[in-house]
C-alpha positions as CSV (number, residue, x, y, z in Angstrom):
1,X,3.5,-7.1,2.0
2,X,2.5,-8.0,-1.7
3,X,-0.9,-8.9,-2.7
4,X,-1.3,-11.6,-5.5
5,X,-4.8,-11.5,-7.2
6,X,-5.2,-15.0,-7.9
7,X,-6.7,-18.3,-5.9
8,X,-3.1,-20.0,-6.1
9,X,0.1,-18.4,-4.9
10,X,2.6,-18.5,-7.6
11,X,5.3,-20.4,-6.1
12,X,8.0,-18.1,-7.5
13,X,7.4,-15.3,-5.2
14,X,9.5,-14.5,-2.6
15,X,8.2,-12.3,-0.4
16,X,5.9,-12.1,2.2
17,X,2.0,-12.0,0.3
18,X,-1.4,-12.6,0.9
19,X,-3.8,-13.4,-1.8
20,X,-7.7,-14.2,-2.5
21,X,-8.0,-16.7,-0.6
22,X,-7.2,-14.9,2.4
23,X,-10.1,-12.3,2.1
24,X,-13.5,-12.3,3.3
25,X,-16.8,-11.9,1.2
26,X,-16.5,-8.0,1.9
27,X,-12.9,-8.4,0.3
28,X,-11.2,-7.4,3.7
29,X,-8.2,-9.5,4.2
30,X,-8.0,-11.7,7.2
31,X,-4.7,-13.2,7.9
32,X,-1.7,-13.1,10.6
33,X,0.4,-11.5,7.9
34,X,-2.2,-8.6,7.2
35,X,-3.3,-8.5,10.7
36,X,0.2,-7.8,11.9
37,X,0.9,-4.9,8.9
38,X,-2.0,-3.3,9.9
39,X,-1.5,-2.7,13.3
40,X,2.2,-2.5,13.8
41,X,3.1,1.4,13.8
42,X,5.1,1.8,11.0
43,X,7.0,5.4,10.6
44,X,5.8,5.3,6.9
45,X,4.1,3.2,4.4
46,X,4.2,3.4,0.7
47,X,1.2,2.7,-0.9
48,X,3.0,0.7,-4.2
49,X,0.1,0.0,-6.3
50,X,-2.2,1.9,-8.9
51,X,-5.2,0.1,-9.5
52,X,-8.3,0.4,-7.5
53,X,-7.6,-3.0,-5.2
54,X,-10.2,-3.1,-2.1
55,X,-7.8,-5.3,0.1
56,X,-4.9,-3.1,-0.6
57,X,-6.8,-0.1,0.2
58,X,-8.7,-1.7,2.9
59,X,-4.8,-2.0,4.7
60,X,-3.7,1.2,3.8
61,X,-6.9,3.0,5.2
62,X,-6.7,1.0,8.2
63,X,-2.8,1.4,9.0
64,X,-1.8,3.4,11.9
65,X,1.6,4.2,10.0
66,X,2.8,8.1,10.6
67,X,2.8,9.0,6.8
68,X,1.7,7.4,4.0
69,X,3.2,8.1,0.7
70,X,2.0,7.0,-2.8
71,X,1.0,7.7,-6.4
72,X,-1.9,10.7,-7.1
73,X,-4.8,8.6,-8.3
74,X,-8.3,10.0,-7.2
75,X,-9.0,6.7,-6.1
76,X,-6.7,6.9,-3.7
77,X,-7.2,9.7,-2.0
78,X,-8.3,8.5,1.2
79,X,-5.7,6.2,1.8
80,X,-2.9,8.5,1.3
81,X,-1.1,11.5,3.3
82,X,1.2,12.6,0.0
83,X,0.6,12.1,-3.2
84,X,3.4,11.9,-5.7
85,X,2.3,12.5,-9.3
86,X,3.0,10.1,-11.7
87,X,2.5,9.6,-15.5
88,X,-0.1,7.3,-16.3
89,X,2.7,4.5,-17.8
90,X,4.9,5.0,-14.7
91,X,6.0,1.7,-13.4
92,X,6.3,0.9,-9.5
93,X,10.0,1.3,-9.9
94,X,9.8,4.7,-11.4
95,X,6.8,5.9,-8.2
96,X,10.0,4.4,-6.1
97,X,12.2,6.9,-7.3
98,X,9.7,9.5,-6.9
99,X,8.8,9.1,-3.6
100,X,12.4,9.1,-3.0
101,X,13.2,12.6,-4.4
102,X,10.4,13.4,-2.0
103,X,11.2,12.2,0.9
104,X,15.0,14.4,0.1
105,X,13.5,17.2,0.1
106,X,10.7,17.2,3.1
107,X,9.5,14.9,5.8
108,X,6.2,14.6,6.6
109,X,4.3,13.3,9.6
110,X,0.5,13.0,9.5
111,X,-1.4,13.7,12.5
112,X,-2.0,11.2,15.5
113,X,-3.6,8.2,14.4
């Protein structure tokens, strides 16, 4: 699930997204495709994103997924299980691979939710 920052979705993205328009005035998204990621019991979700974004935060806090894996940013901290460190000019694809070389070398599995 992508979030796009803007009023209009771009019509060249392919995925499934939510955007401004589907967030309240506390910036909390409310839509069937947010609802949905939320609440579905994922074995992990990776927190793809390194900016300080309340809505994406707001779903990662609020997911019951088993582990949550994602970039060291103290920003973050509450809204991830393991932190993978990354360089300031890492790209997503790069915290990708990262996670990956984790995730070889030792599961992890977060207490019930």
């Amino acid at each position: 699930l992508m979030y796009v920052d803007l009023k209009e979705m771009p019509r060249d993205i392919y995925v499934p997204t939510f955007n401004t328009k589907d967030l309240n005035k506390q910036l909390i998204p409310y839509n069937p495709r947010t609802d949905r990621k939320e609440k579905k019991k994922f074995d992990m979700l990776f927190n793809l994103f390194f900016v300080n974004s309340e809505p994406l935060k707001y779903l990662a806090s609020h997911s019951v997924a088993k582990c949550r894996y994602g970039a060291y940013r103290p920003h973050l901290k509450n809204v991830t299980d393991v932190f993978v460190y990354t360089e300031p000019e890492d790209s997503i694809l790069q915290l990708i691979n990262k996670i990956n070389e984790v995730l070889e070398k030792q599961a992890y599995v977060r207490k019930n939710v």
